[in-house]
LUMMARBA-108138 format. One record per residue (C-alpha): residue number from 1; residue in one letter; x, y, z. Coordinates in steps of 0.1 Angstrom, whole numbers, padded with zeros to 4 digits. Layout:
% LUMMARBA-108138
n / res / u / v / w
NUM / a / X / Y / Z
...
% end
This chain:
% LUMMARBA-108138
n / res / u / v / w
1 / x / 0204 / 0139 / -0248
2 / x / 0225 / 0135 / -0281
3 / x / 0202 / 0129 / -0312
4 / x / 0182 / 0096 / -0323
5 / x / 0208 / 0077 / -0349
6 / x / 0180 / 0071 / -0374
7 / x / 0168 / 0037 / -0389
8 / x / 0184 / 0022 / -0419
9 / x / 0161 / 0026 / -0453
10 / x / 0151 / -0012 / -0460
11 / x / 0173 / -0026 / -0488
12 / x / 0151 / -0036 / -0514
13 / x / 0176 / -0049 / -0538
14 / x / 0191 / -0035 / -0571
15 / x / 0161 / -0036 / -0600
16 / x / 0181 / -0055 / -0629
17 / x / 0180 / -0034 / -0661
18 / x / 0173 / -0002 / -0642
19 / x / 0187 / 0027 / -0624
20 / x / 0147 / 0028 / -0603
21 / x / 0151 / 0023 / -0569
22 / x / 0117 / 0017 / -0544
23 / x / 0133 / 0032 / -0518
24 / x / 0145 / 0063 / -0531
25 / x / 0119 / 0068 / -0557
26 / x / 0100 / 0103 / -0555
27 / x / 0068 / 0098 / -0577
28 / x / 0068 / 0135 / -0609
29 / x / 0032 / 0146 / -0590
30 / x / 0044 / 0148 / -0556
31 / x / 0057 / 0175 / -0529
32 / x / 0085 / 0166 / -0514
33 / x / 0072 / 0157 / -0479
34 / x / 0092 / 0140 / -0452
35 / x / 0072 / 0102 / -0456
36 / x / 0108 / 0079 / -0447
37 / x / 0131 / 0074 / -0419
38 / x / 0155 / 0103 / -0419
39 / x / 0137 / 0131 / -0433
40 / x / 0136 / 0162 / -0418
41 / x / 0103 / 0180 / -0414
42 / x / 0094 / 0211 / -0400
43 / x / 0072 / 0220 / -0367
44 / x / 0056 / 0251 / -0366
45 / x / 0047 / 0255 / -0328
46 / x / 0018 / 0275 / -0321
47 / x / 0011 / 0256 / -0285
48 / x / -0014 / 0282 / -0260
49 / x / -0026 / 0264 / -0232
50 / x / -0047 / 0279 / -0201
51 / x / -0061 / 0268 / -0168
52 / x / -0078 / 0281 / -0142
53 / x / -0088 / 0266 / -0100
54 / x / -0102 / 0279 / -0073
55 / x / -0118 / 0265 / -0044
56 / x / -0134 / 0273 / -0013
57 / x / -0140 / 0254 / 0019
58 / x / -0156 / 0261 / 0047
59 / x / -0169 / 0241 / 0082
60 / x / -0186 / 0250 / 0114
61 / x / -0196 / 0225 / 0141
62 / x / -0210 / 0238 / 0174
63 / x / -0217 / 0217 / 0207
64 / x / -0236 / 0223 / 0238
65 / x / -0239 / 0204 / 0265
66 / x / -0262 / 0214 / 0299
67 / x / -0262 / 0189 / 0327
68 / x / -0292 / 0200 / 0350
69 / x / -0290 / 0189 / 0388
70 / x / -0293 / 0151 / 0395
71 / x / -0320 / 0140 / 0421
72 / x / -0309 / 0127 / 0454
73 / x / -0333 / 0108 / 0480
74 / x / -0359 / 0124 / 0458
75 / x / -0349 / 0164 / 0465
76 / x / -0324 / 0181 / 0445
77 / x / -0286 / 0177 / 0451
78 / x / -0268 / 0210 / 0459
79 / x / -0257 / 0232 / 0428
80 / x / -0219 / 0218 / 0427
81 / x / -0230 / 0190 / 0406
82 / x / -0248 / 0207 / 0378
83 / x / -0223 / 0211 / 0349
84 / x / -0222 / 0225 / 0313
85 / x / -0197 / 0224 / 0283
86 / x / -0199 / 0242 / 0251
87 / x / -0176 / 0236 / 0225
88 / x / -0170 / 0252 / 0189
89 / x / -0147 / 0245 / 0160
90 / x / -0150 / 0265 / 0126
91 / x / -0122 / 0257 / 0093
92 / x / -0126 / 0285 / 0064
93 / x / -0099 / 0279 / 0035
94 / x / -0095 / 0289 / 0002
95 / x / -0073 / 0286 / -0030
96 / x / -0072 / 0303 / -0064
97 / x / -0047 / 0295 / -0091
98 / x / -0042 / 0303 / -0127
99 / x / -0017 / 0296 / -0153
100 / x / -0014 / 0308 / -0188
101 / x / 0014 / 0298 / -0214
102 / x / 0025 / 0300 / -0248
103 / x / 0051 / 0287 / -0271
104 / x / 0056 / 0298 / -0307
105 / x / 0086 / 0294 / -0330
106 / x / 0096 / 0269 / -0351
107 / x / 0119 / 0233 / -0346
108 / x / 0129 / 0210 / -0372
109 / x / 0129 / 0169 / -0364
110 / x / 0137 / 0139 / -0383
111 / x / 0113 / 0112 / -0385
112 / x / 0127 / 0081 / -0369
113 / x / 0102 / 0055 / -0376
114 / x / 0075 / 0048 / -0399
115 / x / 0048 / 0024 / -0382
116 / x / 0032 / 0003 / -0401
117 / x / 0001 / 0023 / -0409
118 / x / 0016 / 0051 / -0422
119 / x / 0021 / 0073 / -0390
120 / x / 0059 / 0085 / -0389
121 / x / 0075 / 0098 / -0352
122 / x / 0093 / 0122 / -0353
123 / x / 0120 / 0140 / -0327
124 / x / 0139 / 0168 / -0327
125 / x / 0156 / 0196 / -0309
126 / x / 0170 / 0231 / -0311
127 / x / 0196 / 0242 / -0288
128 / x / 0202 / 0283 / -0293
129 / x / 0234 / 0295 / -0271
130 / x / 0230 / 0338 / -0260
131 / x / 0247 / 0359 / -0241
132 / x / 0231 / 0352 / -0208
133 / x / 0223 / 0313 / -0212
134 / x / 0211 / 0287 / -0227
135 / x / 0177 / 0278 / -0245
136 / x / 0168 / 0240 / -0253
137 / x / 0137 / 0231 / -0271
138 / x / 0128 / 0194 / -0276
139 / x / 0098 / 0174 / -0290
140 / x / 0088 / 0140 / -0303
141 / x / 0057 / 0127 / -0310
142 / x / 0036 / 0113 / -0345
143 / x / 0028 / 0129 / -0373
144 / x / 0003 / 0115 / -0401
145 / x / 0019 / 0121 / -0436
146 / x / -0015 / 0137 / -0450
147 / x / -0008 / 0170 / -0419
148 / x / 0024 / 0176 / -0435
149 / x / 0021 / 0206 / -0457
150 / x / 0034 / 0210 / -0495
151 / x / 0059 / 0231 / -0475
152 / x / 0072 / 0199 / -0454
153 / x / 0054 / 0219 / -0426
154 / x / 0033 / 0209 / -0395
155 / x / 0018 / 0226 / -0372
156 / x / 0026 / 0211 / -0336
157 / x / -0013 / 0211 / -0327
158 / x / -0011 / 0180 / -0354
159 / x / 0014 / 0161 / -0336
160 / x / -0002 / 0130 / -0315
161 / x / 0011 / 0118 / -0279
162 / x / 0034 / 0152 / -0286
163 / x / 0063 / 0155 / -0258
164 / x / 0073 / 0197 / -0259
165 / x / 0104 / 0204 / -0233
166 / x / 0114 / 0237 / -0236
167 / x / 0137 / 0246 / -0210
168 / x / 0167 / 0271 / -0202
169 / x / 0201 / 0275 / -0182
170 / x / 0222 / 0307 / -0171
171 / x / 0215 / 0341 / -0153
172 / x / 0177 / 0348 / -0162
173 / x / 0167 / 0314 / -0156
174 / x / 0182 / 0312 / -0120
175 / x / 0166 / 0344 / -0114
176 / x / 0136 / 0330 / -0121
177 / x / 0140 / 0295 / -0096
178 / x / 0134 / 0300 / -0058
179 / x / 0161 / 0298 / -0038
180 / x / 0175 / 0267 / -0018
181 / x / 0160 / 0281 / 0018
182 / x / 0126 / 0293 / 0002
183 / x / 0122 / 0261 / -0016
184 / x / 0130 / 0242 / 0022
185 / x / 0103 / 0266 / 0035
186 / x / 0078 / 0257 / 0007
187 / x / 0084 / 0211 / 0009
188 / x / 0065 / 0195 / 0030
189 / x / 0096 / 0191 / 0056
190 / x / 0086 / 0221 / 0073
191 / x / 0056 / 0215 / 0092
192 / x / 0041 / 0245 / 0097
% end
């Protein structure tokens, strides 16, 4: 995905008399923090998430059935017609699963819109190229101007409706991917 082309600063017009410009101005008293389209800022990523399932099931259901021997012309009938069934079916299941991970480092994105109250959204990415592959970080998401840091800093626990893809190509990630057959064995077209 090639990078946003970033908006256009508003044209505010040339100030007669003057070399001030609104929409370039940076106020003495104040960091320099990304606050217009096509600033870069920086993400500090310091994302550690965990989770944890388990469940357990488990049924029994028992029948029984005893058919004594019916009356005929008031006597009993002979023993051929008494009858009994019994039946049992039992289902015991269970699942555990746990996932832990972490992402730290740090990925610097350009704002690409402020909205109108204040909130600017950001997106980025960071492509790093070794020996063995390819690593690919992306992320987008808003940032409020007053979580910026006199650094031009954020951490990415700040970021609102935040989208993190980190991702990799080459020898250790196909070692890590299941292979074509086990990944057949593991869909739901094989039955069994």
């Amino acid at each position: 995905m090639p990078a946003p082309v970033p908006q256009t600063l508003p044209d505010y017009g040339p100030v007669d008399g003057s070399i001030y410009r609104r929409a370039t101005a940076r106020p003495l008293f104040e960091d320099l923090k990304a606050r217009n389209v096509g600033d870069l800022v920086t993400i500090i990523l310091v994302e550690n998430m965990n989770a944890k399932k388990s469940a357990s099931t488990t049924t029994q259901k028992d029948s029984n059935l005893d058919m004594p021997d019916p009356y005929l012309f008031g006597a009993d009938a002979p023993n051929i017609l008494s009858n009994e069934l019994e039946a049992k079916r039992g289902f015991k299941g269970a699942g555990n699963s746990a996932q832990s991970n972490s992402l730290t480092g740090t990925v610097t994105a350009r704002v690409i819109e402020v909205l109108p109250d204040g909130a600017l959204r950001i997106q980025g990415e960071k492509q790093v190229r070794l020996n063995q592959g390819e690593e690919q970080i992306r992320i987008s998401g808003l940032v409020r101007p007053e979580d910026i840091s006199p650094a031009n800093t954020v951490s990415s626990t700040r970021i609102g409706d935040a989208h993190i893809t980190y991702a990799g190509t080459g020898t250790l990630a196909d070692a890590n991917s299941m292979g074509w057959l086990s990944r057949f064995f593991n869909s739901a077209l094989w039955p069994f």
